[in-house]
N, C-alpha and C positions, 0 to 999 in steps of 0.2 A: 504494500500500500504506500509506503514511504516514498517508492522506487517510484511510482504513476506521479505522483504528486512533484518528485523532483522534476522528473521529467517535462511533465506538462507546466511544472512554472520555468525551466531553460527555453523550449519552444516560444510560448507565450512572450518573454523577455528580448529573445532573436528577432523575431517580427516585429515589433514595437522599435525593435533597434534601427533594423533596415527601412520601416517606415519612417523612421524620424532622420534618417540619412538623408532618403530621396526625397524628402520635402525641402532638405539645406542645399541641396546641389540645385531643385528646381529654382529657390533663392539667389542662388548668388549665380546663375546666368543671368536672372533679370536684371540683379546690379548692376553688372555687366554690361550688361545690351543697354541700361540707362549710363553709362558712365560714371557711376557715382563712384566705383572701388578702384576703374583701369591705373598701372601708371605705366600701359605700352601702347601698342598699335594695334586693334583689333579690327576685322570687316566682316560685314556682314551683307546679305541680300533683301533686297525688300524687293515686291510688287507692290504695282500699280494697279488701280481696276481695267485697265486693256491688256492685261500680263504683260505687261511690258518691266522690266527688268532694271534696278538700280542698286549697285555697289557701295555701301558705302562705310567708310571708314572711320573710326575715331582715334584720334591722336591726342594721348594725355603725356607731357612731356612737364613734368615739374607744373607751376600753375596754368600754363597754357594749355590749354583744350579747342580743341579743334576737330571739324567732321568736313569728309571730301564723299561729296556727293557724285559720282558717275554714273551715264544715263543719256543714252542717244548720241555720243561723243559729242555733251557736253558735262562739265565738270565744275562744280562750286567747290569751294573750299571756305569756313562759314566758323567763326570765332566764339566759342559758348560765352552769351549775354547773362543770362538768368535760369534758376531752375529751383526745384525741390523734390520731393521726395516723389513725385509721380509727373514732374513734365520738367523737361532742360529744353531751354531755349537757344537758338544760336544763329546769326544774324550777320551779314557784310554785306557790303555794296547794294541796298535796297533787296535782298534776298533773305527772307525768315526761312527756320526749320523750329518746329516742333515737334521736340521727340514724349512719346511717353510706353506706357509699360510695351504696347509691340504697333504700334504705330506710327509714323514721322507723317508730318505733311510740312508743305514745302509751297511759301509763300510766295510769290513775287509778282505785283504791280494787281494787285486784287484778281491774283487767280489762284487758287488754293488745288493742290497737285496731293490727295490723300495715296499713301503708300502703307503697306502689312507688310512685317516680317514675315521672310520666308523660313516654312518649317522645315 
C-alpha cells in the first residue's frame, strides 16, 4: 500500500513539473518576440492578410533597440519610441510599428498594414 501511494504521488509531482516547465518556455518566447528580455539579434516572420511575407528583425545592442522590417524589397529600419508590458512602439522617418503579444502593424501616412506572427 505504501509502494501505490509512493508511487502515485512521484507521477503526480513529474506532470505538474513538466507542466509548469512548458508554460515558462511558452513565457519567455513571448518576451522575446516583445523585446522586453533580447540583448542580440533575433528575426522572425510575420504575414500579412494577402500572405504576403515580412522578415523582421530586432536589434537590442546595449540601450538601443531597433526593428528592420523587410517586405516586397523594401526595408525600414525603425528606432523603439515607447512600450510596456503588452505593446512597444517604434517609429523613424514618418513610419510607426506597433508590436504587441503576436501582432505588429505598420503605420505610415494613414494606412495601417496589420501583420501575425508566423507559427
Amino acid at each position: 500500500m505504501k509502494n501505490s501511494i509512493l508511487i502515485t504521488a512521484c507521477i503526480v509531482l513529474s506532470l505538474i513539473s513538466c507542466k509548469k516547465n512548458n508554460a515558462e518556455s511558452v513565457d519567455n518566447a513571448q518576451q522575446s518576440i516583445n523585446s522586453l528580455n533580447m540583448d542580440e539579434t533575433q528575426s522572425y516572420t510575420y504575414i500579412a492578410s494577402d500572405s504576403e511575407r515580412a522578415k523582421v528583425t530586432f536589434q537590442n545592442a546595449g540601450a538601443d533597440h531597433t526593428i528592420t522590417i523587410n517586405s516586397n524589397n523594401t526595408k525600414f529600419v525603425l528606432d523603439k519610441k515607447d512600450g510596456d508590458e503588452d505593446t512597444q512602439i517604434y517609429e523613424r522617418n514618418g513610419v510607426q510599428a506597433k508590436l504587441t503579444k503576436d501582432s505588429l502593424f505598420i503605420i505610415q501616412d494613414n494606412q495601417v498594414i496589420p501583420l501575425v506572427l508566423s507559427k
